[in-house]
C-alpha positions as CSV (number, residue, x, y, z in Angstrom):
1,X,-10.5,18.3,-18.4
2,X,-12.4,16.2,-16.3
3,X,-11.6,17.0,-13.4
4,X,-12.8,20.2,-14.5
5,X,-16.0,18.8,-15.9
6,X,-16.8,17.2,-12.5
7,X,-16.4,20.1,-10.1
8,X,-18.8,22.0,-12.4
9,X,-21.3,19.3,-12.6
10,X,-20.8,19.3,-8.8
11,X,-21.6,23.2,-8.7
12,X,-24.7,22.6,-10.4
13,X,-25.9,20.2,-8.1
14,X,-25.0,21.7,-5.2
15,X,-26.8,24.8,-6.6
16,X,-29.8,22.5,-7.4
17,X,-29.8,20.9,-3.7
18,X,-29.4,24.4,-1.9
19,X,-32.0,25.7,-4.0
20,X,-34.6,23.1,-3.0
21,X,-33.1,22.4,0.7
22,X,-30.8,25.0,2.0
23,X,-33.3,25.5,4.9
24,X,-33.0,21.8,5.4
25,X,-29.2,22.2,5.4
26,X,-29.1,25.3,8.0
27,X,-31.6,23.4,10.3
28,X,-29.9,20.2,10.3
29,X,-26.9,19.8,8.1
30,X,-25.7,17.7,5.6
31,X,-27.1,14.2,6.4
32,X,-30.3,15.8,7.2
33,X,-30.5,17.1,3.8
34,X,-30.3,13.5,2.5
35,X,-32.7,12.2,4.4
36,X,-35.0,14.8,3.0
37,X,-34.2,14.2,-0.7
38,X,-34.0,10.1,-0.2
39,X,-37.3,11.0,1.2
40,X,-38.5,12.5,-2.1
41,X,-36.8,10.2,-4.3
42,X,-39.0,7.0,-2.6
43,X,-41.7,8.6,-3.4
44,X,-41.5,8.3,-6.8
45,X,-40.1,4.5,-6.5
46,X,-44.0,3.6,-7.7
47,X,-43.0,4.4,-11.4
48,X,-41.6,1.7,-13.0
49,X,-39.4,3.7,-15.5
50,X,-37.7,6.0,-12.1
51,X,-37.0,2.8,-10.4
52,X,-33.5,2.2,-12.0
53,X,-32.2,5.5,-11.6
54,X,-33.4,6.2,-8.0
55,X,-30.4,4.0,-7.0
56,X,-28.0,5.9,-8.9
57,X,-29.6,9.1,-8.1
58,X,-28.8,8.1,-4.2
59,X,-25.2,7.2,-4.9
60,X,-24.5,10.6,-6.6
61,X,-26.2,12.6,-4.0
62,X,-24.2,10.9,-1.1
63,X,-20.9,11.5,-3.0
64,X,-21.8,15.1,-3.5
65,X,-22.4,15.3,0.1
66,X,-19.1,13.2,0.7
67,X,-17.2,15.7,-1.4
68,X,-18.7,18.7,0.2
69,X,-17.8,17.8,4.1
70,X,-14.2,16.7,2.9
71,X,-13.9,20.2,1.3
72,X,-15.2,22.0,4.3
73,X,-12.7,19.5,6.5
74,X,-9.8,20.8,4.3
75,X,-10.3,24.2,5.2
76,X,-9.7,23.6,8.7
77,X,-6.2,22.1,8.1
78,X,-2.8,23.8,8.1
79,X,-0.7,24.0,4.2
80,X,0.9,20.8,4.6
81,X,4.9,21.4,4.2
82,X,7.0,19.1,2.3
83,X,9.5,17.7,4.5
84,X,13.3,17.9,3.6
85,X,15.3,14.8,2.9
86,X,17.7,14.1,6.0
87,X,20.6,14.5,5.8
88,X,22.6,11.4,5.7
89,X,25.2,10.0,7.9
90,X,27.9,8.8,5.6
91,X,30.2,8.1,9.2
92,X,32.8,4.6,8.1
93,X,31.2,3.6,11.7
94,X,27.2,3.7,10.1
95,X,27.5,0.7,8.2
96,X,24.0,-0.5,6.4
97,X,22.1,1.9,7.4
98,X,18.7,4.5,6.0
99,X,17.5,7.4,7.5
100,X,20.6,7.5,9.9
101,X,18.9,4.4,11.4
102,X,20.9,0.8,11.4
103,X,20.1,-2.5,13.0
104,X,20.9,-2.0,16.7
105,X,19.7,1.9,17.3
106,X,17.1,2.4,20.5
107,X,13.6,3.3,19.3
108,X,14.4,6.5,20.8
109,X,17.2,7.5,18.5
110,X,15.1,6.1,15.8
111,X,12.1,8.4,16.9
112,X,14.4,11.5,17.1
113,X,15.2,11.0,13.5
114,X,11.7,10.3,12.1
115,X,9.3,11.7,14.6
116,X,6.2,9.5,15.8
117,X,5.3,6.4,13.9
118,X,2.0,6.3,11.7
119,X,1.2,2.3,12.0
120,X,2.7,-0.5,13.0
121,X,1.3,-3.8,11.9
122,X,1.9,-7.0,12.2
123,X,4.5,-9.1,10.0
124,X,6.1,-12.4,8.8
125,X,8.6,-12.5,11.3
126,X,6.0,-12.3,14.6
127,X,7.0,-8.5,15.5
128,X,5.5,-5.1,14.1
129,X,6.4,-3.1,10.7
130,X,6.2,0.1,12.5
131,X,6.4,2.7,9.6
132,X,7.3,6.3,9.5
133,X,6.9,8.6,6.9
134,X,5.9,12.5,6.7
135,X,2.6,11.7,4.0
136,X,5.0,8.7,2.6
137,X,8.3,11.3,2.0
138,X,11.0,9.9,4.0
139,X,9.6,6.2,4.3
140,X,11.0,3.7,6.7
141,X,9.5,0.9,8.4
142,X,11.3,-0.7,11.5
143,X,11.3,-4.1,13.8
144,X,12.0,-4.0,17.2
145,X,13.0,-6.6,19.3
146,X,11.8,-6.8,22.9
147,X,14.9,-4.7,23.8
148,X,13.2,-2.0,21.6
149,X,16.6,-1.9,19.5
150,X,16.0,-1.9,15.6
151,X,16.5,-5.6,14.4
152,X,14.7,-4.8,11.0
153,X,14.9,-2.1,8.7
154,X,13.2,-1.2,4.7
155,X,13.2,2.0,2.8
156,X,11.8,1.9,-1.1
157,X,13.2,5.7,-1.0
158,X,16.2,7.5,-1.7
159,X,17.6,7.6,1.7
160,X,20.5,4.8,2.2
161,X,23.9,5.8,3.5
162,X,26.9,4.2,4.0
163,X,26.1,0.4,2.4
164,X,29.2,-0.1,0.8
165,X,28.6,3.2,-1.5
166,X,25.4,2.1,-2.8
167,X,22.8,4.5,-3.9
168,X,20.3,4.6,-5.8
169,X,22.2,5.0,-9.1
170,X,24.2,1.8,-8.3
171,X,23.3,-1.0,-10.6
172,X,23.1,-4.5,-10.1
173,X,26.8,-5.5,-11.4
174,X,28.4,-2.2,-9.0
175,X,26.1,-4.0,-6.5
176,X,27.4,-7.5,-6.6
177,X,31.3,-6.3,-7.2
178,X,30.5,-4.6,-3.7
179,X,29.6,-8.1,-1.8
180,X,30.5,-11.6,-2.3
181,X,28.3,-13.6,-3.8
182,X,24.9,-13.5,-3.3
183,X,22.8,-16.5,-1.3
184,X,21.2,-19.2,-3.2
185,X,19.3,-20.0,-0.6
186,X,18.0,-19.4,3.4
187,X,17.7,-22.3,5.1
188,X,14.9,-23.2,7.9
189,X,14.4,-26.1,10.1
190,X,14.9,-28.6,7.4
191,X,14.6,-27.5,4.3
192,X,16.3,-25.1,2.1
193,X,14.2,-22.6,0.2
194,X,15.8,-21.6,-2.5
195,X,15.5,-17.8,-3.6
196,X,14.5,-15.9,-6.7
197,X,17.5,-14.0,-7.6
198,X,16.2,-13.4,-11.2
199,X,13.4,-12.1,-9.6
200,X,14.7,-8.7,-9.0
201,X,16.6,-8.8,-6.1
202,X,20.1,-10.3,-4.6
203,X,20.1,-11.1,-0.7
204,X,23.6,-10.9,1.0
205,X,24.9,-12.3,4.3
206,X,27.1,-9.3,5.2
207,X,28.0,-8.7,9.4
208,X,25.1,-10.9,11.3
209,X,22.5,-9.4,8.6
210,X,20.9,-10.5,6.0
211,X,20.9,-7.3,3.1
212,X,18.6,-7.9,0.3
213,X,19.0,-5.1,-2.5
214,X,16.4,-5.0,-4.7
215,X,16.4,-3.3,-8.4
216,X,14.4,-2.1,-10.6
217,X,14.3,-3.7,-14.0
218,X,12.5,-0.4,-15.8
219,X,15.4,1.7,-14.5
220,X,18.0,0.0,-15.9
221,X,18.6,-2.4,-12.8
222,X,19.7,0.3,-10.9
223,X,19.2,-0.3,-6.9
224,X,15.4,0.9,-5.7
225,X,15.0,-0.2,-2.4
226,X,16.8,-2.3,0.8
227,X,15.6,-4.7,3.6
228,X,17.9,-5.5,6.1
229,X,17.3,-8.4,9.0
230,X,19.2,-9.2,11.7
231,X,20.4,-12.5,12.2
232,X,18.2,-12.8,15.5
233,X,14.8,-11.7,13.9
234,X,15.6,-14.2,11.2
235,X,16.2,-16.7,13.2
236,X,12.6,-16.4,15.0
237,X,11.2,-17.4,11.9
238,X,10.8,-20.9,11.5
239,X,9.4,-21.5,7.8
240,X,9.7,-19.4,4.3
241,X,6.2,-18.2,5.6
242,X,5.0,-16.0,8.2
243,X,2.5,-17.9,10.5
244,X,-1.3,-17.1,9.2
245,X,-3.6,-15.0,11.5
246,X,-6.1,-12.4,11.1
247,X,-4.0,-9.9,12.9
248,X,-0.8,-11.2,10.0
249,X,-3.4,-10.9,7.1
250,X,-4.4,-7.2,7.8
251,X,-0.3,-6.5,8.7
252,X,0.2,-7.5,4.8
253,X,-2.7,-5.8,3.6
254,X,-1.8,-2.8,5.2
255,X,1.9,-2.5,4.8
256,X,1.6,-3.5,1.2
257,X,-1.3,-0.4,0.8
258,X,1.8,1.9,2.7
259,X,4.5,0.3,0.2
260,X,2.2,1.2,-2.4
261,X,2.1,4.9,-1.6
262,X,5.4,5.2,-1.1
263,X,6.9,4.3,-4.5
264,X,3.7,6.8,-5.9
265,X,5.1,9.9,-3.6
266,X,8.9,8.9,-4.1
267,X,7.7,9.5,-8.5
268,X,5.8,12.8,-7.8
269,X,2.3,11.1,-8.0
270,X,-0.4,11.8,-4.8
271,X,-0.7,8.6,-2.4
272,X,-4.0,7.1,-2.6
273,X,-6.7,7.1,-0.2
274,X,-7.7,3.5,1.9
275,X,-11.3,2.8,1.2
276,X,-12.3,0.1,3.5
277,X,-16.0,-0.2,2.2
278,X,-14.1,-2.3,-0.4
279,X,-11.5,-4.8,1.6
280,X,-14.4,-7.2,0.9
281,X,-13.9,-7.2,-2.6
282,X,-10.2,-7.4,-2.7
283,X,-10.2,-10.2,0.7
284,X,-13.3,-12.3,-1.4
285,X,-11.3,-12.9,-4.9
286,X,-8.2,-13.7,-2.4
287,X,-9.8,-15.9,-1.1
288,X,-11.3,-17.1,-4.1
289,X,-8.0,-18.3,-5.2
290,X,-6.5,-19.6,-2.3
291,X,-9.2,-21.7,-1.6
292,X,-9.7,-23.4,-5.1
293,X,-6.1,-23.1,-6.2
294,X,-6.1,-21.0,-9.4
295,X,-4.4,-17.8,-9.8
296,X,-6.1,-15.5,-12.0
297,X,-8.2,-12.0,-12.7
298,X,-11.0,-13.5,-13.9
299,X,-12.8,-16.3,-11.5
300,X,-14.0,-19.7,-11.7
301,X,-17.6,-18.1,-12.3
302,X,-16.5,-16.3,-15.3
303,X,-16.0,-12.6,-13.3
304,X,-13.3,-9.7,-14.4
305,X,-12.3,-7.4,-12.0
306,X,-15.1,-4.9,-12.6
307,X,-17.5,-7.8,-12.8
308,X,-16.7,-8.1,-9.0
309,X,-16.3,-4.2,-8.1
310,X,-19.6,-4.1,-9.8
311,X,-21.5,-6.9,-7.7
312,X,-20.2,-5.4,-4.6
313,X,-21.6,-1.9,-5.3
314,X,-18.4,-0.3,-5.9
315,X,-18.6,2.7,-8.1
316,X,-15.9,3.3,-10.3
317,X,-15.0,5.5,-13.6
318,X,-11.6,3.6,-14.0
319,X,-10.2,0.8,-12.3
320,X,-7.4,-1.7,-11.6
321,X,-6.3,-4.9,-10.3
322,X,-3.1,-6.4,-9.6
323,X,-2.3,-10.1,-7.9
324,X,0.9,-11.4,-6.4
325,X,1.2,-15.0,-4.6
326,X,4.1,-17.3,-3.1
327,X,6.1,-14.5,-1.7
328,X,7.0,-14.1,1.8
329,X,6.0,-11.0,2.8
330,X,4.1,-7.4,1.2
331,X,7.9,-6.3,0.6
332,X,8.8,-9.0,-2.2
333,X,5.2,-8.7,-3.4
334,X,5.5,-5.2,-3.9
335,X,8.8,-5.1,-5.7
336,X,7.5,-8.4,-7.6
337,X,5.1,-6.1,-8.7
338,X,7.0,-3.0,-10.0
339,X,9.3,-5.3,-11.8
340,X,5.9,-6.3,-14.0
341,X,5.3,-3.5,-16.6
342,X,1.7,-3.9,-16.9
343,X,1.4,-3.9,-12.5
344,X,3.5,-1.6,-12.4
345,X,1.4,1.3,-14.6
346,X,-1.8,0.2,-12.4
347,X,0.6,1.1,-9.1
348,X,2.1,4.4,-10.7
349,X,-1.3,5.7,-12.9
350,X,-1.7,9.2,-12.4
351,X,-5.7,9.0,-12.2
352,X,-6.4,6.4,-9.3
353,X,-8.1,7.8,-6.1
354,X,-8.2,4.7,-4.5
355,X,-6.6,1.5,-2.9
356,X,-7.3,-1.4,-1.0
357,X,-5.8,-4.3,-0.1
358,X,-7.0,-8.1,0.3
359,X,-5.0,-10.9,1.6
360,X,-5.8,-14.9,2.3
361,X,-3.7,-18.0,3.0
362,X,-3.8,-21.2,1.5
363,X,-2.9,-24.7,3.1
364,X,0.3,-24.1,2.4
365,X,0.4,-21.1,4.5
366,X,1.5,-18.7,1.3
367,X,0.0,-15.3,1.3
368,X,-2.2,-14.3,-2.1
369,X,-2.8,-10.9,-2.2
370,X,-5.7,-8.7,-4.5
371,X,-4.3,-5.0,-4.8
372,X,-7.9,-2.8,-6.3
373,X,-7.6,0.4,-7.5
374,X,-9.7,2.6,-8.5
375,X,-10.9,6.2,-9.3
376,X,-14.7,7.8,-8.3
């Protein structure tokens, strides 16, 4: 119903604005129209009771306009079709593998299975998630080494083949009767960091890989998604943490924002759209935290969420915030996250529009990350 209720206050509008400036919008288009009307609109800024709502009245009109060229911009494009599942390679000889692809493959193979990439960013381990996906059905993201053969490989969807007979049905005990037992710990340089296995996940040192099988805890701990490292890319990676840089801290943000959208497709819901306008918001409270060491929605100054969305000019009619921090990587953030009822509604509701992503380092070199979502 309101969706409803917005398109027909959106009709009125526009029916108000073409009444008033349709000549405006034949001579000179959209943006020329709102020039014209922020042109009006200061005009009456003299009036101390219109002053407040001339802001708002700016917003609104921009939005409509927003709306408009994204309709007219959706008319030009092709139905979308929904791509079928592959089909799966369950070969003895295709060990570990999703999408058909296994640690090993040329880029080339890989690319003949998936088709062209859609990003590759930067990761913990010093090389590239590059991630393919048809509008997030049939997600993968790969590492290459310099030989451009896979030595990294995650899906979150339903597409594994020929892991021991896991699926996604398999639960956690079918898992581990599969494998010996899982690690305790990864070592590097000195020290031994010990892992989470309560967490939500069991990694496995299985054929010069390392197989980490994570499961879902609202699914009856039933497998939801695999990461599988080679011993070499492994080995490149010196600490627990990935080295930080401004080229690692918008890899996390953005394969986090792509891990996002996948689990939302794989459960029927639309992915949601990147709005970079706020990255500042999300990046600030990140920051926030990492610098002054307290982990929290609400900041040292007293802010929520909204509070913040709110300073930074961010319209919203709902809105949501998740935080993660100490994990290695967007991957064991983001299953972190689904594993936690309450971030796990904010990451599957039905009515957000929007998502961005902010990362930040501390001294320690650990990654805190500020997931904001949001609807118009």
């Amino acid at each position: 119903m309101r969706k409803i209720r917005n398109i027909i206050i959106l009709i009125l509008i526009a029916g108000t604005i073409w009444h008033f400036y349709g000549n405006t919008f034949t001579k000179s288009g959209a943006q020329g129209v709102f020039t014209e009307i922020r042109s009006d609109i200061n005009g009456l800024k003299e009036i101390p009771k219109v002053t407040a709502a001339v802001n708002y009245i700016n917003e609104e009109v921009q939005h409509l306009l927003d709306k408009l060229n994204e309709m007219a911009s959706d008319q030009d494009k092709p139905n979308q079709l929904v791509p079928e599942q592959p089909q799966q390679n369950t070969s003895s000889e295709r060990q570990s593998a999703a999408y058909n692809v296994q640690i090993g493959d040329s880029r080339s193979d890989v690319e003949q299975q998936t088709g062209s990439p859609q990003r590759s960013s930067l990761n913990e381990y010093g090389v590239d998630w590059v991630a393919y996906h048809k509008n997030y059905r049939n997600f993968i993201m790969v590492a290459y080494n310099q030989q451009n053969n896979v030595s990294g490989l995650y899906t979150n969807q339903n597409l594994l083949s020929s892991i021991k007979g896991i699926s996604y049905e398999s639960s956690k005990e079918s898992v581990r009767s599969m494998f010996d037992e899982p690690l305790e710990s990864i070592r590097k340089g000195f020290v031994n960091y010990r892992l989470q296995n309560k967490q939500g996940y069991d990694m496995f040192h299985v054929n010069n890989k390392y197989v980490t099988i994570f499961y879902d805890k609202h699914e009856d701990n039933t497998v939801t998604a695999m990461l599988i490292i080679s011993d070499e890319l492994e080995r490149q990676k010196q600490s627990y943490f990935g080295k930080p840089s401004k080229e690692l801290k918008k890899g996390l943000e953005y394969q986090l924002y792509d891990l996002t959208n996948a689990a939302r497709v794989s459960r029927g819901l639309s992915p949601l759209t990147w709005q970079q306008s706020a990255r500042k918001t999300a990046r600030g409270h990140s920051t926030d935290m990492a610098e002054n060491n307290f982990f929290s929605h609400t900041n040292l100054d007293g802010q929520s969420p909204f509070d913040r969305m709110r300073e930074d000019n961010i319209a919203f009619r709902t809105a949501g915030e998740n935080l993660a921090a100490g994990q290695p990587s967007s991957i064991f953030a983001h299953e972190g996250l689904m594993n936690s009822m309450g971030h796990r509604k904010n990451i599957l509701k039905k009515d957000f529009e929007n998502l961005v992503i902010g990362v930040a380092f501390n001294d320690k070199e650990q990654p805190f990350y500020t997931e904001t979502f949001w609807a118009d």
